[in-house]
DRENDO-1510 file (C-alpha; in Angstrom, 1 decimal, always signed):
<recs>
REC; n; res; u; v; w
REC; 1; UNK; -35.9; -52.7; -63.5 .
REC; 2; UNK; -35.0; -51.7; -59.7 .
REC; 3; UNK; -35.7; -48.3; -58.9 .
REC; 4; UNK; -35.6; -46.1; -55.8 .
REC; 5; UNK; -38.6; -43.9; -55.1 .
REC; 6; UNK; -37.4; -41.0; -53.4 .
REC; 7; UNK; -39.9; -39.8; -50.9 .
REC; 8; UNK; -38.0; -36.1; -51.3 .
REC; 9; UNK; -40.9; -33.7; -51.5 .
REC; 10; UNK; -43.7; -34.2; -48.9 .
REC; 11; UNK; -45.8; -32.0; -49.5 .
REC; 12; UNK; -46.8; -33.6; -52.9 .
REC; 13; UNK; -47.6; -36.9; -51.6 .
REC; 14; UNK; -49.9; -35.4; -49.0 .
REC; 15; UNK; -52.4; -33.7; -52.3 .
REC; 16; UNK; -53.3; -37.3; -52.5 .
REC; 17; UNK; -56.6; -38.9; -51.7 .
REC; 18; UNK; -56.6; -40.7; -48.4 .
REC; 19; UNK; -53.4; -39.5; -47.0 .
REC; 20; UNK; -53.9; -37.1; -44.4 .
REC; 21; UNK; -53.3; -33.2; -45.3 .
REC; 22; UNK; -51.1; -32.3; -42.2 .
REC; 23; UNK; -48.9; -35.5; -43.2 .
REC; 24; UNK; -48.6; -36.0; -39.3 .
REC; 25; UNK; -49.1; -39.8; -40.0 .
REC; 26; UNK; -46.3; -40.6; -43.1 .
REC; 27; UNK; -42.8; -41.7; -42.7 .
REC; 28; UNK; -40.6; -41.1; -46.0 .
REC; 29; UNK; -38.0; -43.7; -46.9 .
REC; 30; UNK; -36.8; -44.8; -49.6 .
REC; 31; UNK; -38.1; -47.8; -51.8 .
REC; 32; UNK; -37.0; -50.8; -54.0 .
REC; 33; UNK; -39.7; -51.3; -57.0 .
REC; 34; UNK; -39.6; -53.9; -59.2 .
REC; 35; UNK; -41.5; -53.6; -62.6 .
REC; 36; UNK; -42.1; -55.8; -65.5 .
REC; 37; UNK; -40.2; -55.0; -68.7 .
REC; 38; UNK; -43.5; -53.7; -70.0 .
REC; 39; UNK; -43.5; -51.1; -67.4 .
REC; 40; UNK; -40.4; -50.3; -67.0 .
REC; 41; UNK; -40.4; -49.5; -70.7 .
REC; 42; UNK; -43.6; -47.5; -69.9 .
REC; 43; UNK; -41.8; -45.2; -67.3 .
REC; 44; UNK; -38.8; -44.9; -69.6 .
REC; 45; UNK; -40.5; -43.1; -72.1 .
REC; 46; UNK; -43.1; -41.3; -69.7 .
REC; 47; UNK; -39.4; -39.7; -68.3 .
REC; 48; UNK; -37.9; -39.1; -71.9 .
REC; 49; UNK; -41.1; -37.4; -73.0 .
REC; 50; UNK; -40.5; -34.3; -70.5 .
REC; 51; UNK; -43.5; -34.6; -68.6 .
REC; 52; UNK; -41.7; -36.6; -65.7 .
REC; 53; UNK; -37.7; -35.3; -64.5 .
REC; 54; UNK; -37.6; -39.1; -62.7 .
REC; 55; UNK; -39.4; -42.6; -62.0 .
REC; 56; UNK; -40.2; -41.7; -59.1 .
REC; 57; UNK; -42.2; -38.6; -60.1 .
REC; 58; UNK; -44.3; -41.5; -62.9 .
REC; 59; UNK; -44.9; -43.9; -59.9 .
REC; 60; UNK; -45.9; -41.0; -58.0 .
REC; 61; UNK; -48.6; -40.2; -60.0 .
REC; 62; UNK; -50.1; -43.4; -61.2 .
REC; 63; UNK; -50.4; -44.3; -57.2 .
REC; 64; UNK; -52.4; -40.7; -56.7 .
REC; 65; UNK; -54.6; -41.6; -59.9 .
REC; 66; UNK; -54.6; -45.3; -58.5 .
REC; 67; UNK; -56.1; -43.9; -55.1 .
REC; 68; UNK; -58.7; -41.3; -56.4 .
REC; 69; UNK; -60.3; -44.1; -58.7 .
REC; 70; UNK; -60.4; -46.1; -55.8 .
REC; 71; UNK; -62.1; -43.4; -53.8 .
REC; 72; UNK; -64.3; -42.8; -57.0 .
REC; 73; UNK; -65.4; -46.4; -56.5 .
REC; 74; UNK; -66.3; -46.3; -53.4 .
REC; 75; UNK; -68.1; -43.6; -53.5 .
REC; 76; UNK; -70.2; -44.8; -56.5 .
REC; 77; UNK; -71.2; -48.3; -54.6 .
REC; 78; UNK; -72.0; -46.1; -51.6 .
REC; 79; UNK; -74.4; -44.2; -54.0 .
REC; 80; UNK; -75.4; -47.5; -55.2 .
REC; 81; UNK; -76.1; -48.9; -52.1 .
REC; 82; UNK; -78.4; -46.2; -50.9 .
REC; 83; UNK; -80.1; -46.0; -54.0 .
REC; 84; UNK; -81.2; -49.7; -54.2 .
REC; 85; UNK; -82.2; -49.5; -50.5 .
REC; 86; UNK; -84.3; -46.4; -51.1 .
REC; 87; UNK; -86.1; -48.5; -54.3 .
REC; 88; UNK; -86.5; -51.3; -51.7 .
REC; 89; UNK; -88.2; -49.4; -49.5 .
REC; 90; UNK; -90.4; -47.7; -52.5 .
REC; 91; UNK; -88.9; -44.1; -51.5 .
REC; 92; UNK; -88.8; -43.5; -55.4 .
REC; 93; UNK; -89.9; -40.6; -57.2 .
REC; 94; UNK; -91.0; -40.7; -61.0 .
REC; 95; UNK; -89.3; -38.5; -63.4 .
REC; 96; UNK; -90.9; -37.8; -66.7 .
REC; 97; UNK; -88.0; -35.2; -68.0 .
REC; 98; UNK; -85.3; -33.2; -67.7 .
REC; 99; UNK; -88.2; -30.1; -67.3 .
REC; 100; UNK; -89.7; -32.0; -64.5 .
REC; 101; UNK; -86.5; -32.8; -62.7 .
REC; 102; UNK; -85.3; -29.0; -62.7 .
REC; 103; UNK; -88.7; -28.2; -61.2 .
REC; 104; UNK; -89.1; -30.9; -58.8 .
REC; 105; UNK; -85.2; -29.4; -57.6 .
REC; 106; UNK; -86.8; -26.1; -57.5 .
REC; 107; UNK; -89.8; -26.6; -55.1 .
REC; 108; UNK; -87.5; -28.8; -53.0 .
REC; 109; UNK; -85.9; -25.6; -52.2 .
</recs>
């Protein structure tokens, strides 16, 4: 299946993660997709069950969800990252319970 994804409403694309919220730096054309038979059967029925009025709007919205998981990601090996080098560096704190958490959060403040 061959499809155009029409870039017709702007404003939508710009809600997504990573894509600048004044849209000063996207240019909206037009788009030739191909898709497997799997997905293309996929996108037929997300269309015919309402939720979607076109492809495009389907494609749309898997890249947005595509984006923020890869965001999500990110963000969790960032986390990671700091967390391991604050173990390395044995700037650890022992927690005995949830109690104790809530408390040590408390004091902090």
């Amino acid at each position: 299946m061959q499809f155009s994804l029409e870039l017709s409403n702007p404003a939508d694309l710009c809600e997504a993660p990573m894509i600048d919220k004044d849209c000063s730096s996207l240019h909206f054309m037009d788009m030739n997709i191909s898709l497997t038979p799997e997905l293309e059967k996929a996108v037929k029925a997300k269309v015919a069950s309402g939720l979607y009025n076109n492809a495009s709007e389907v494609v749309r919205e898997a890249l947005r969800g595509s984006l923020l998981r890869e965001m999500e990601s990110h963000w969790v090996a960032r986390e990671a990252a700091i967390g391991f080098a604050q173990l390395e560096a044995d700037e650890t704190v022992e927690v005995r319970s949830e109690k104790h958490f809530a408390k040590m959060l408390r004091e902090k403040k």
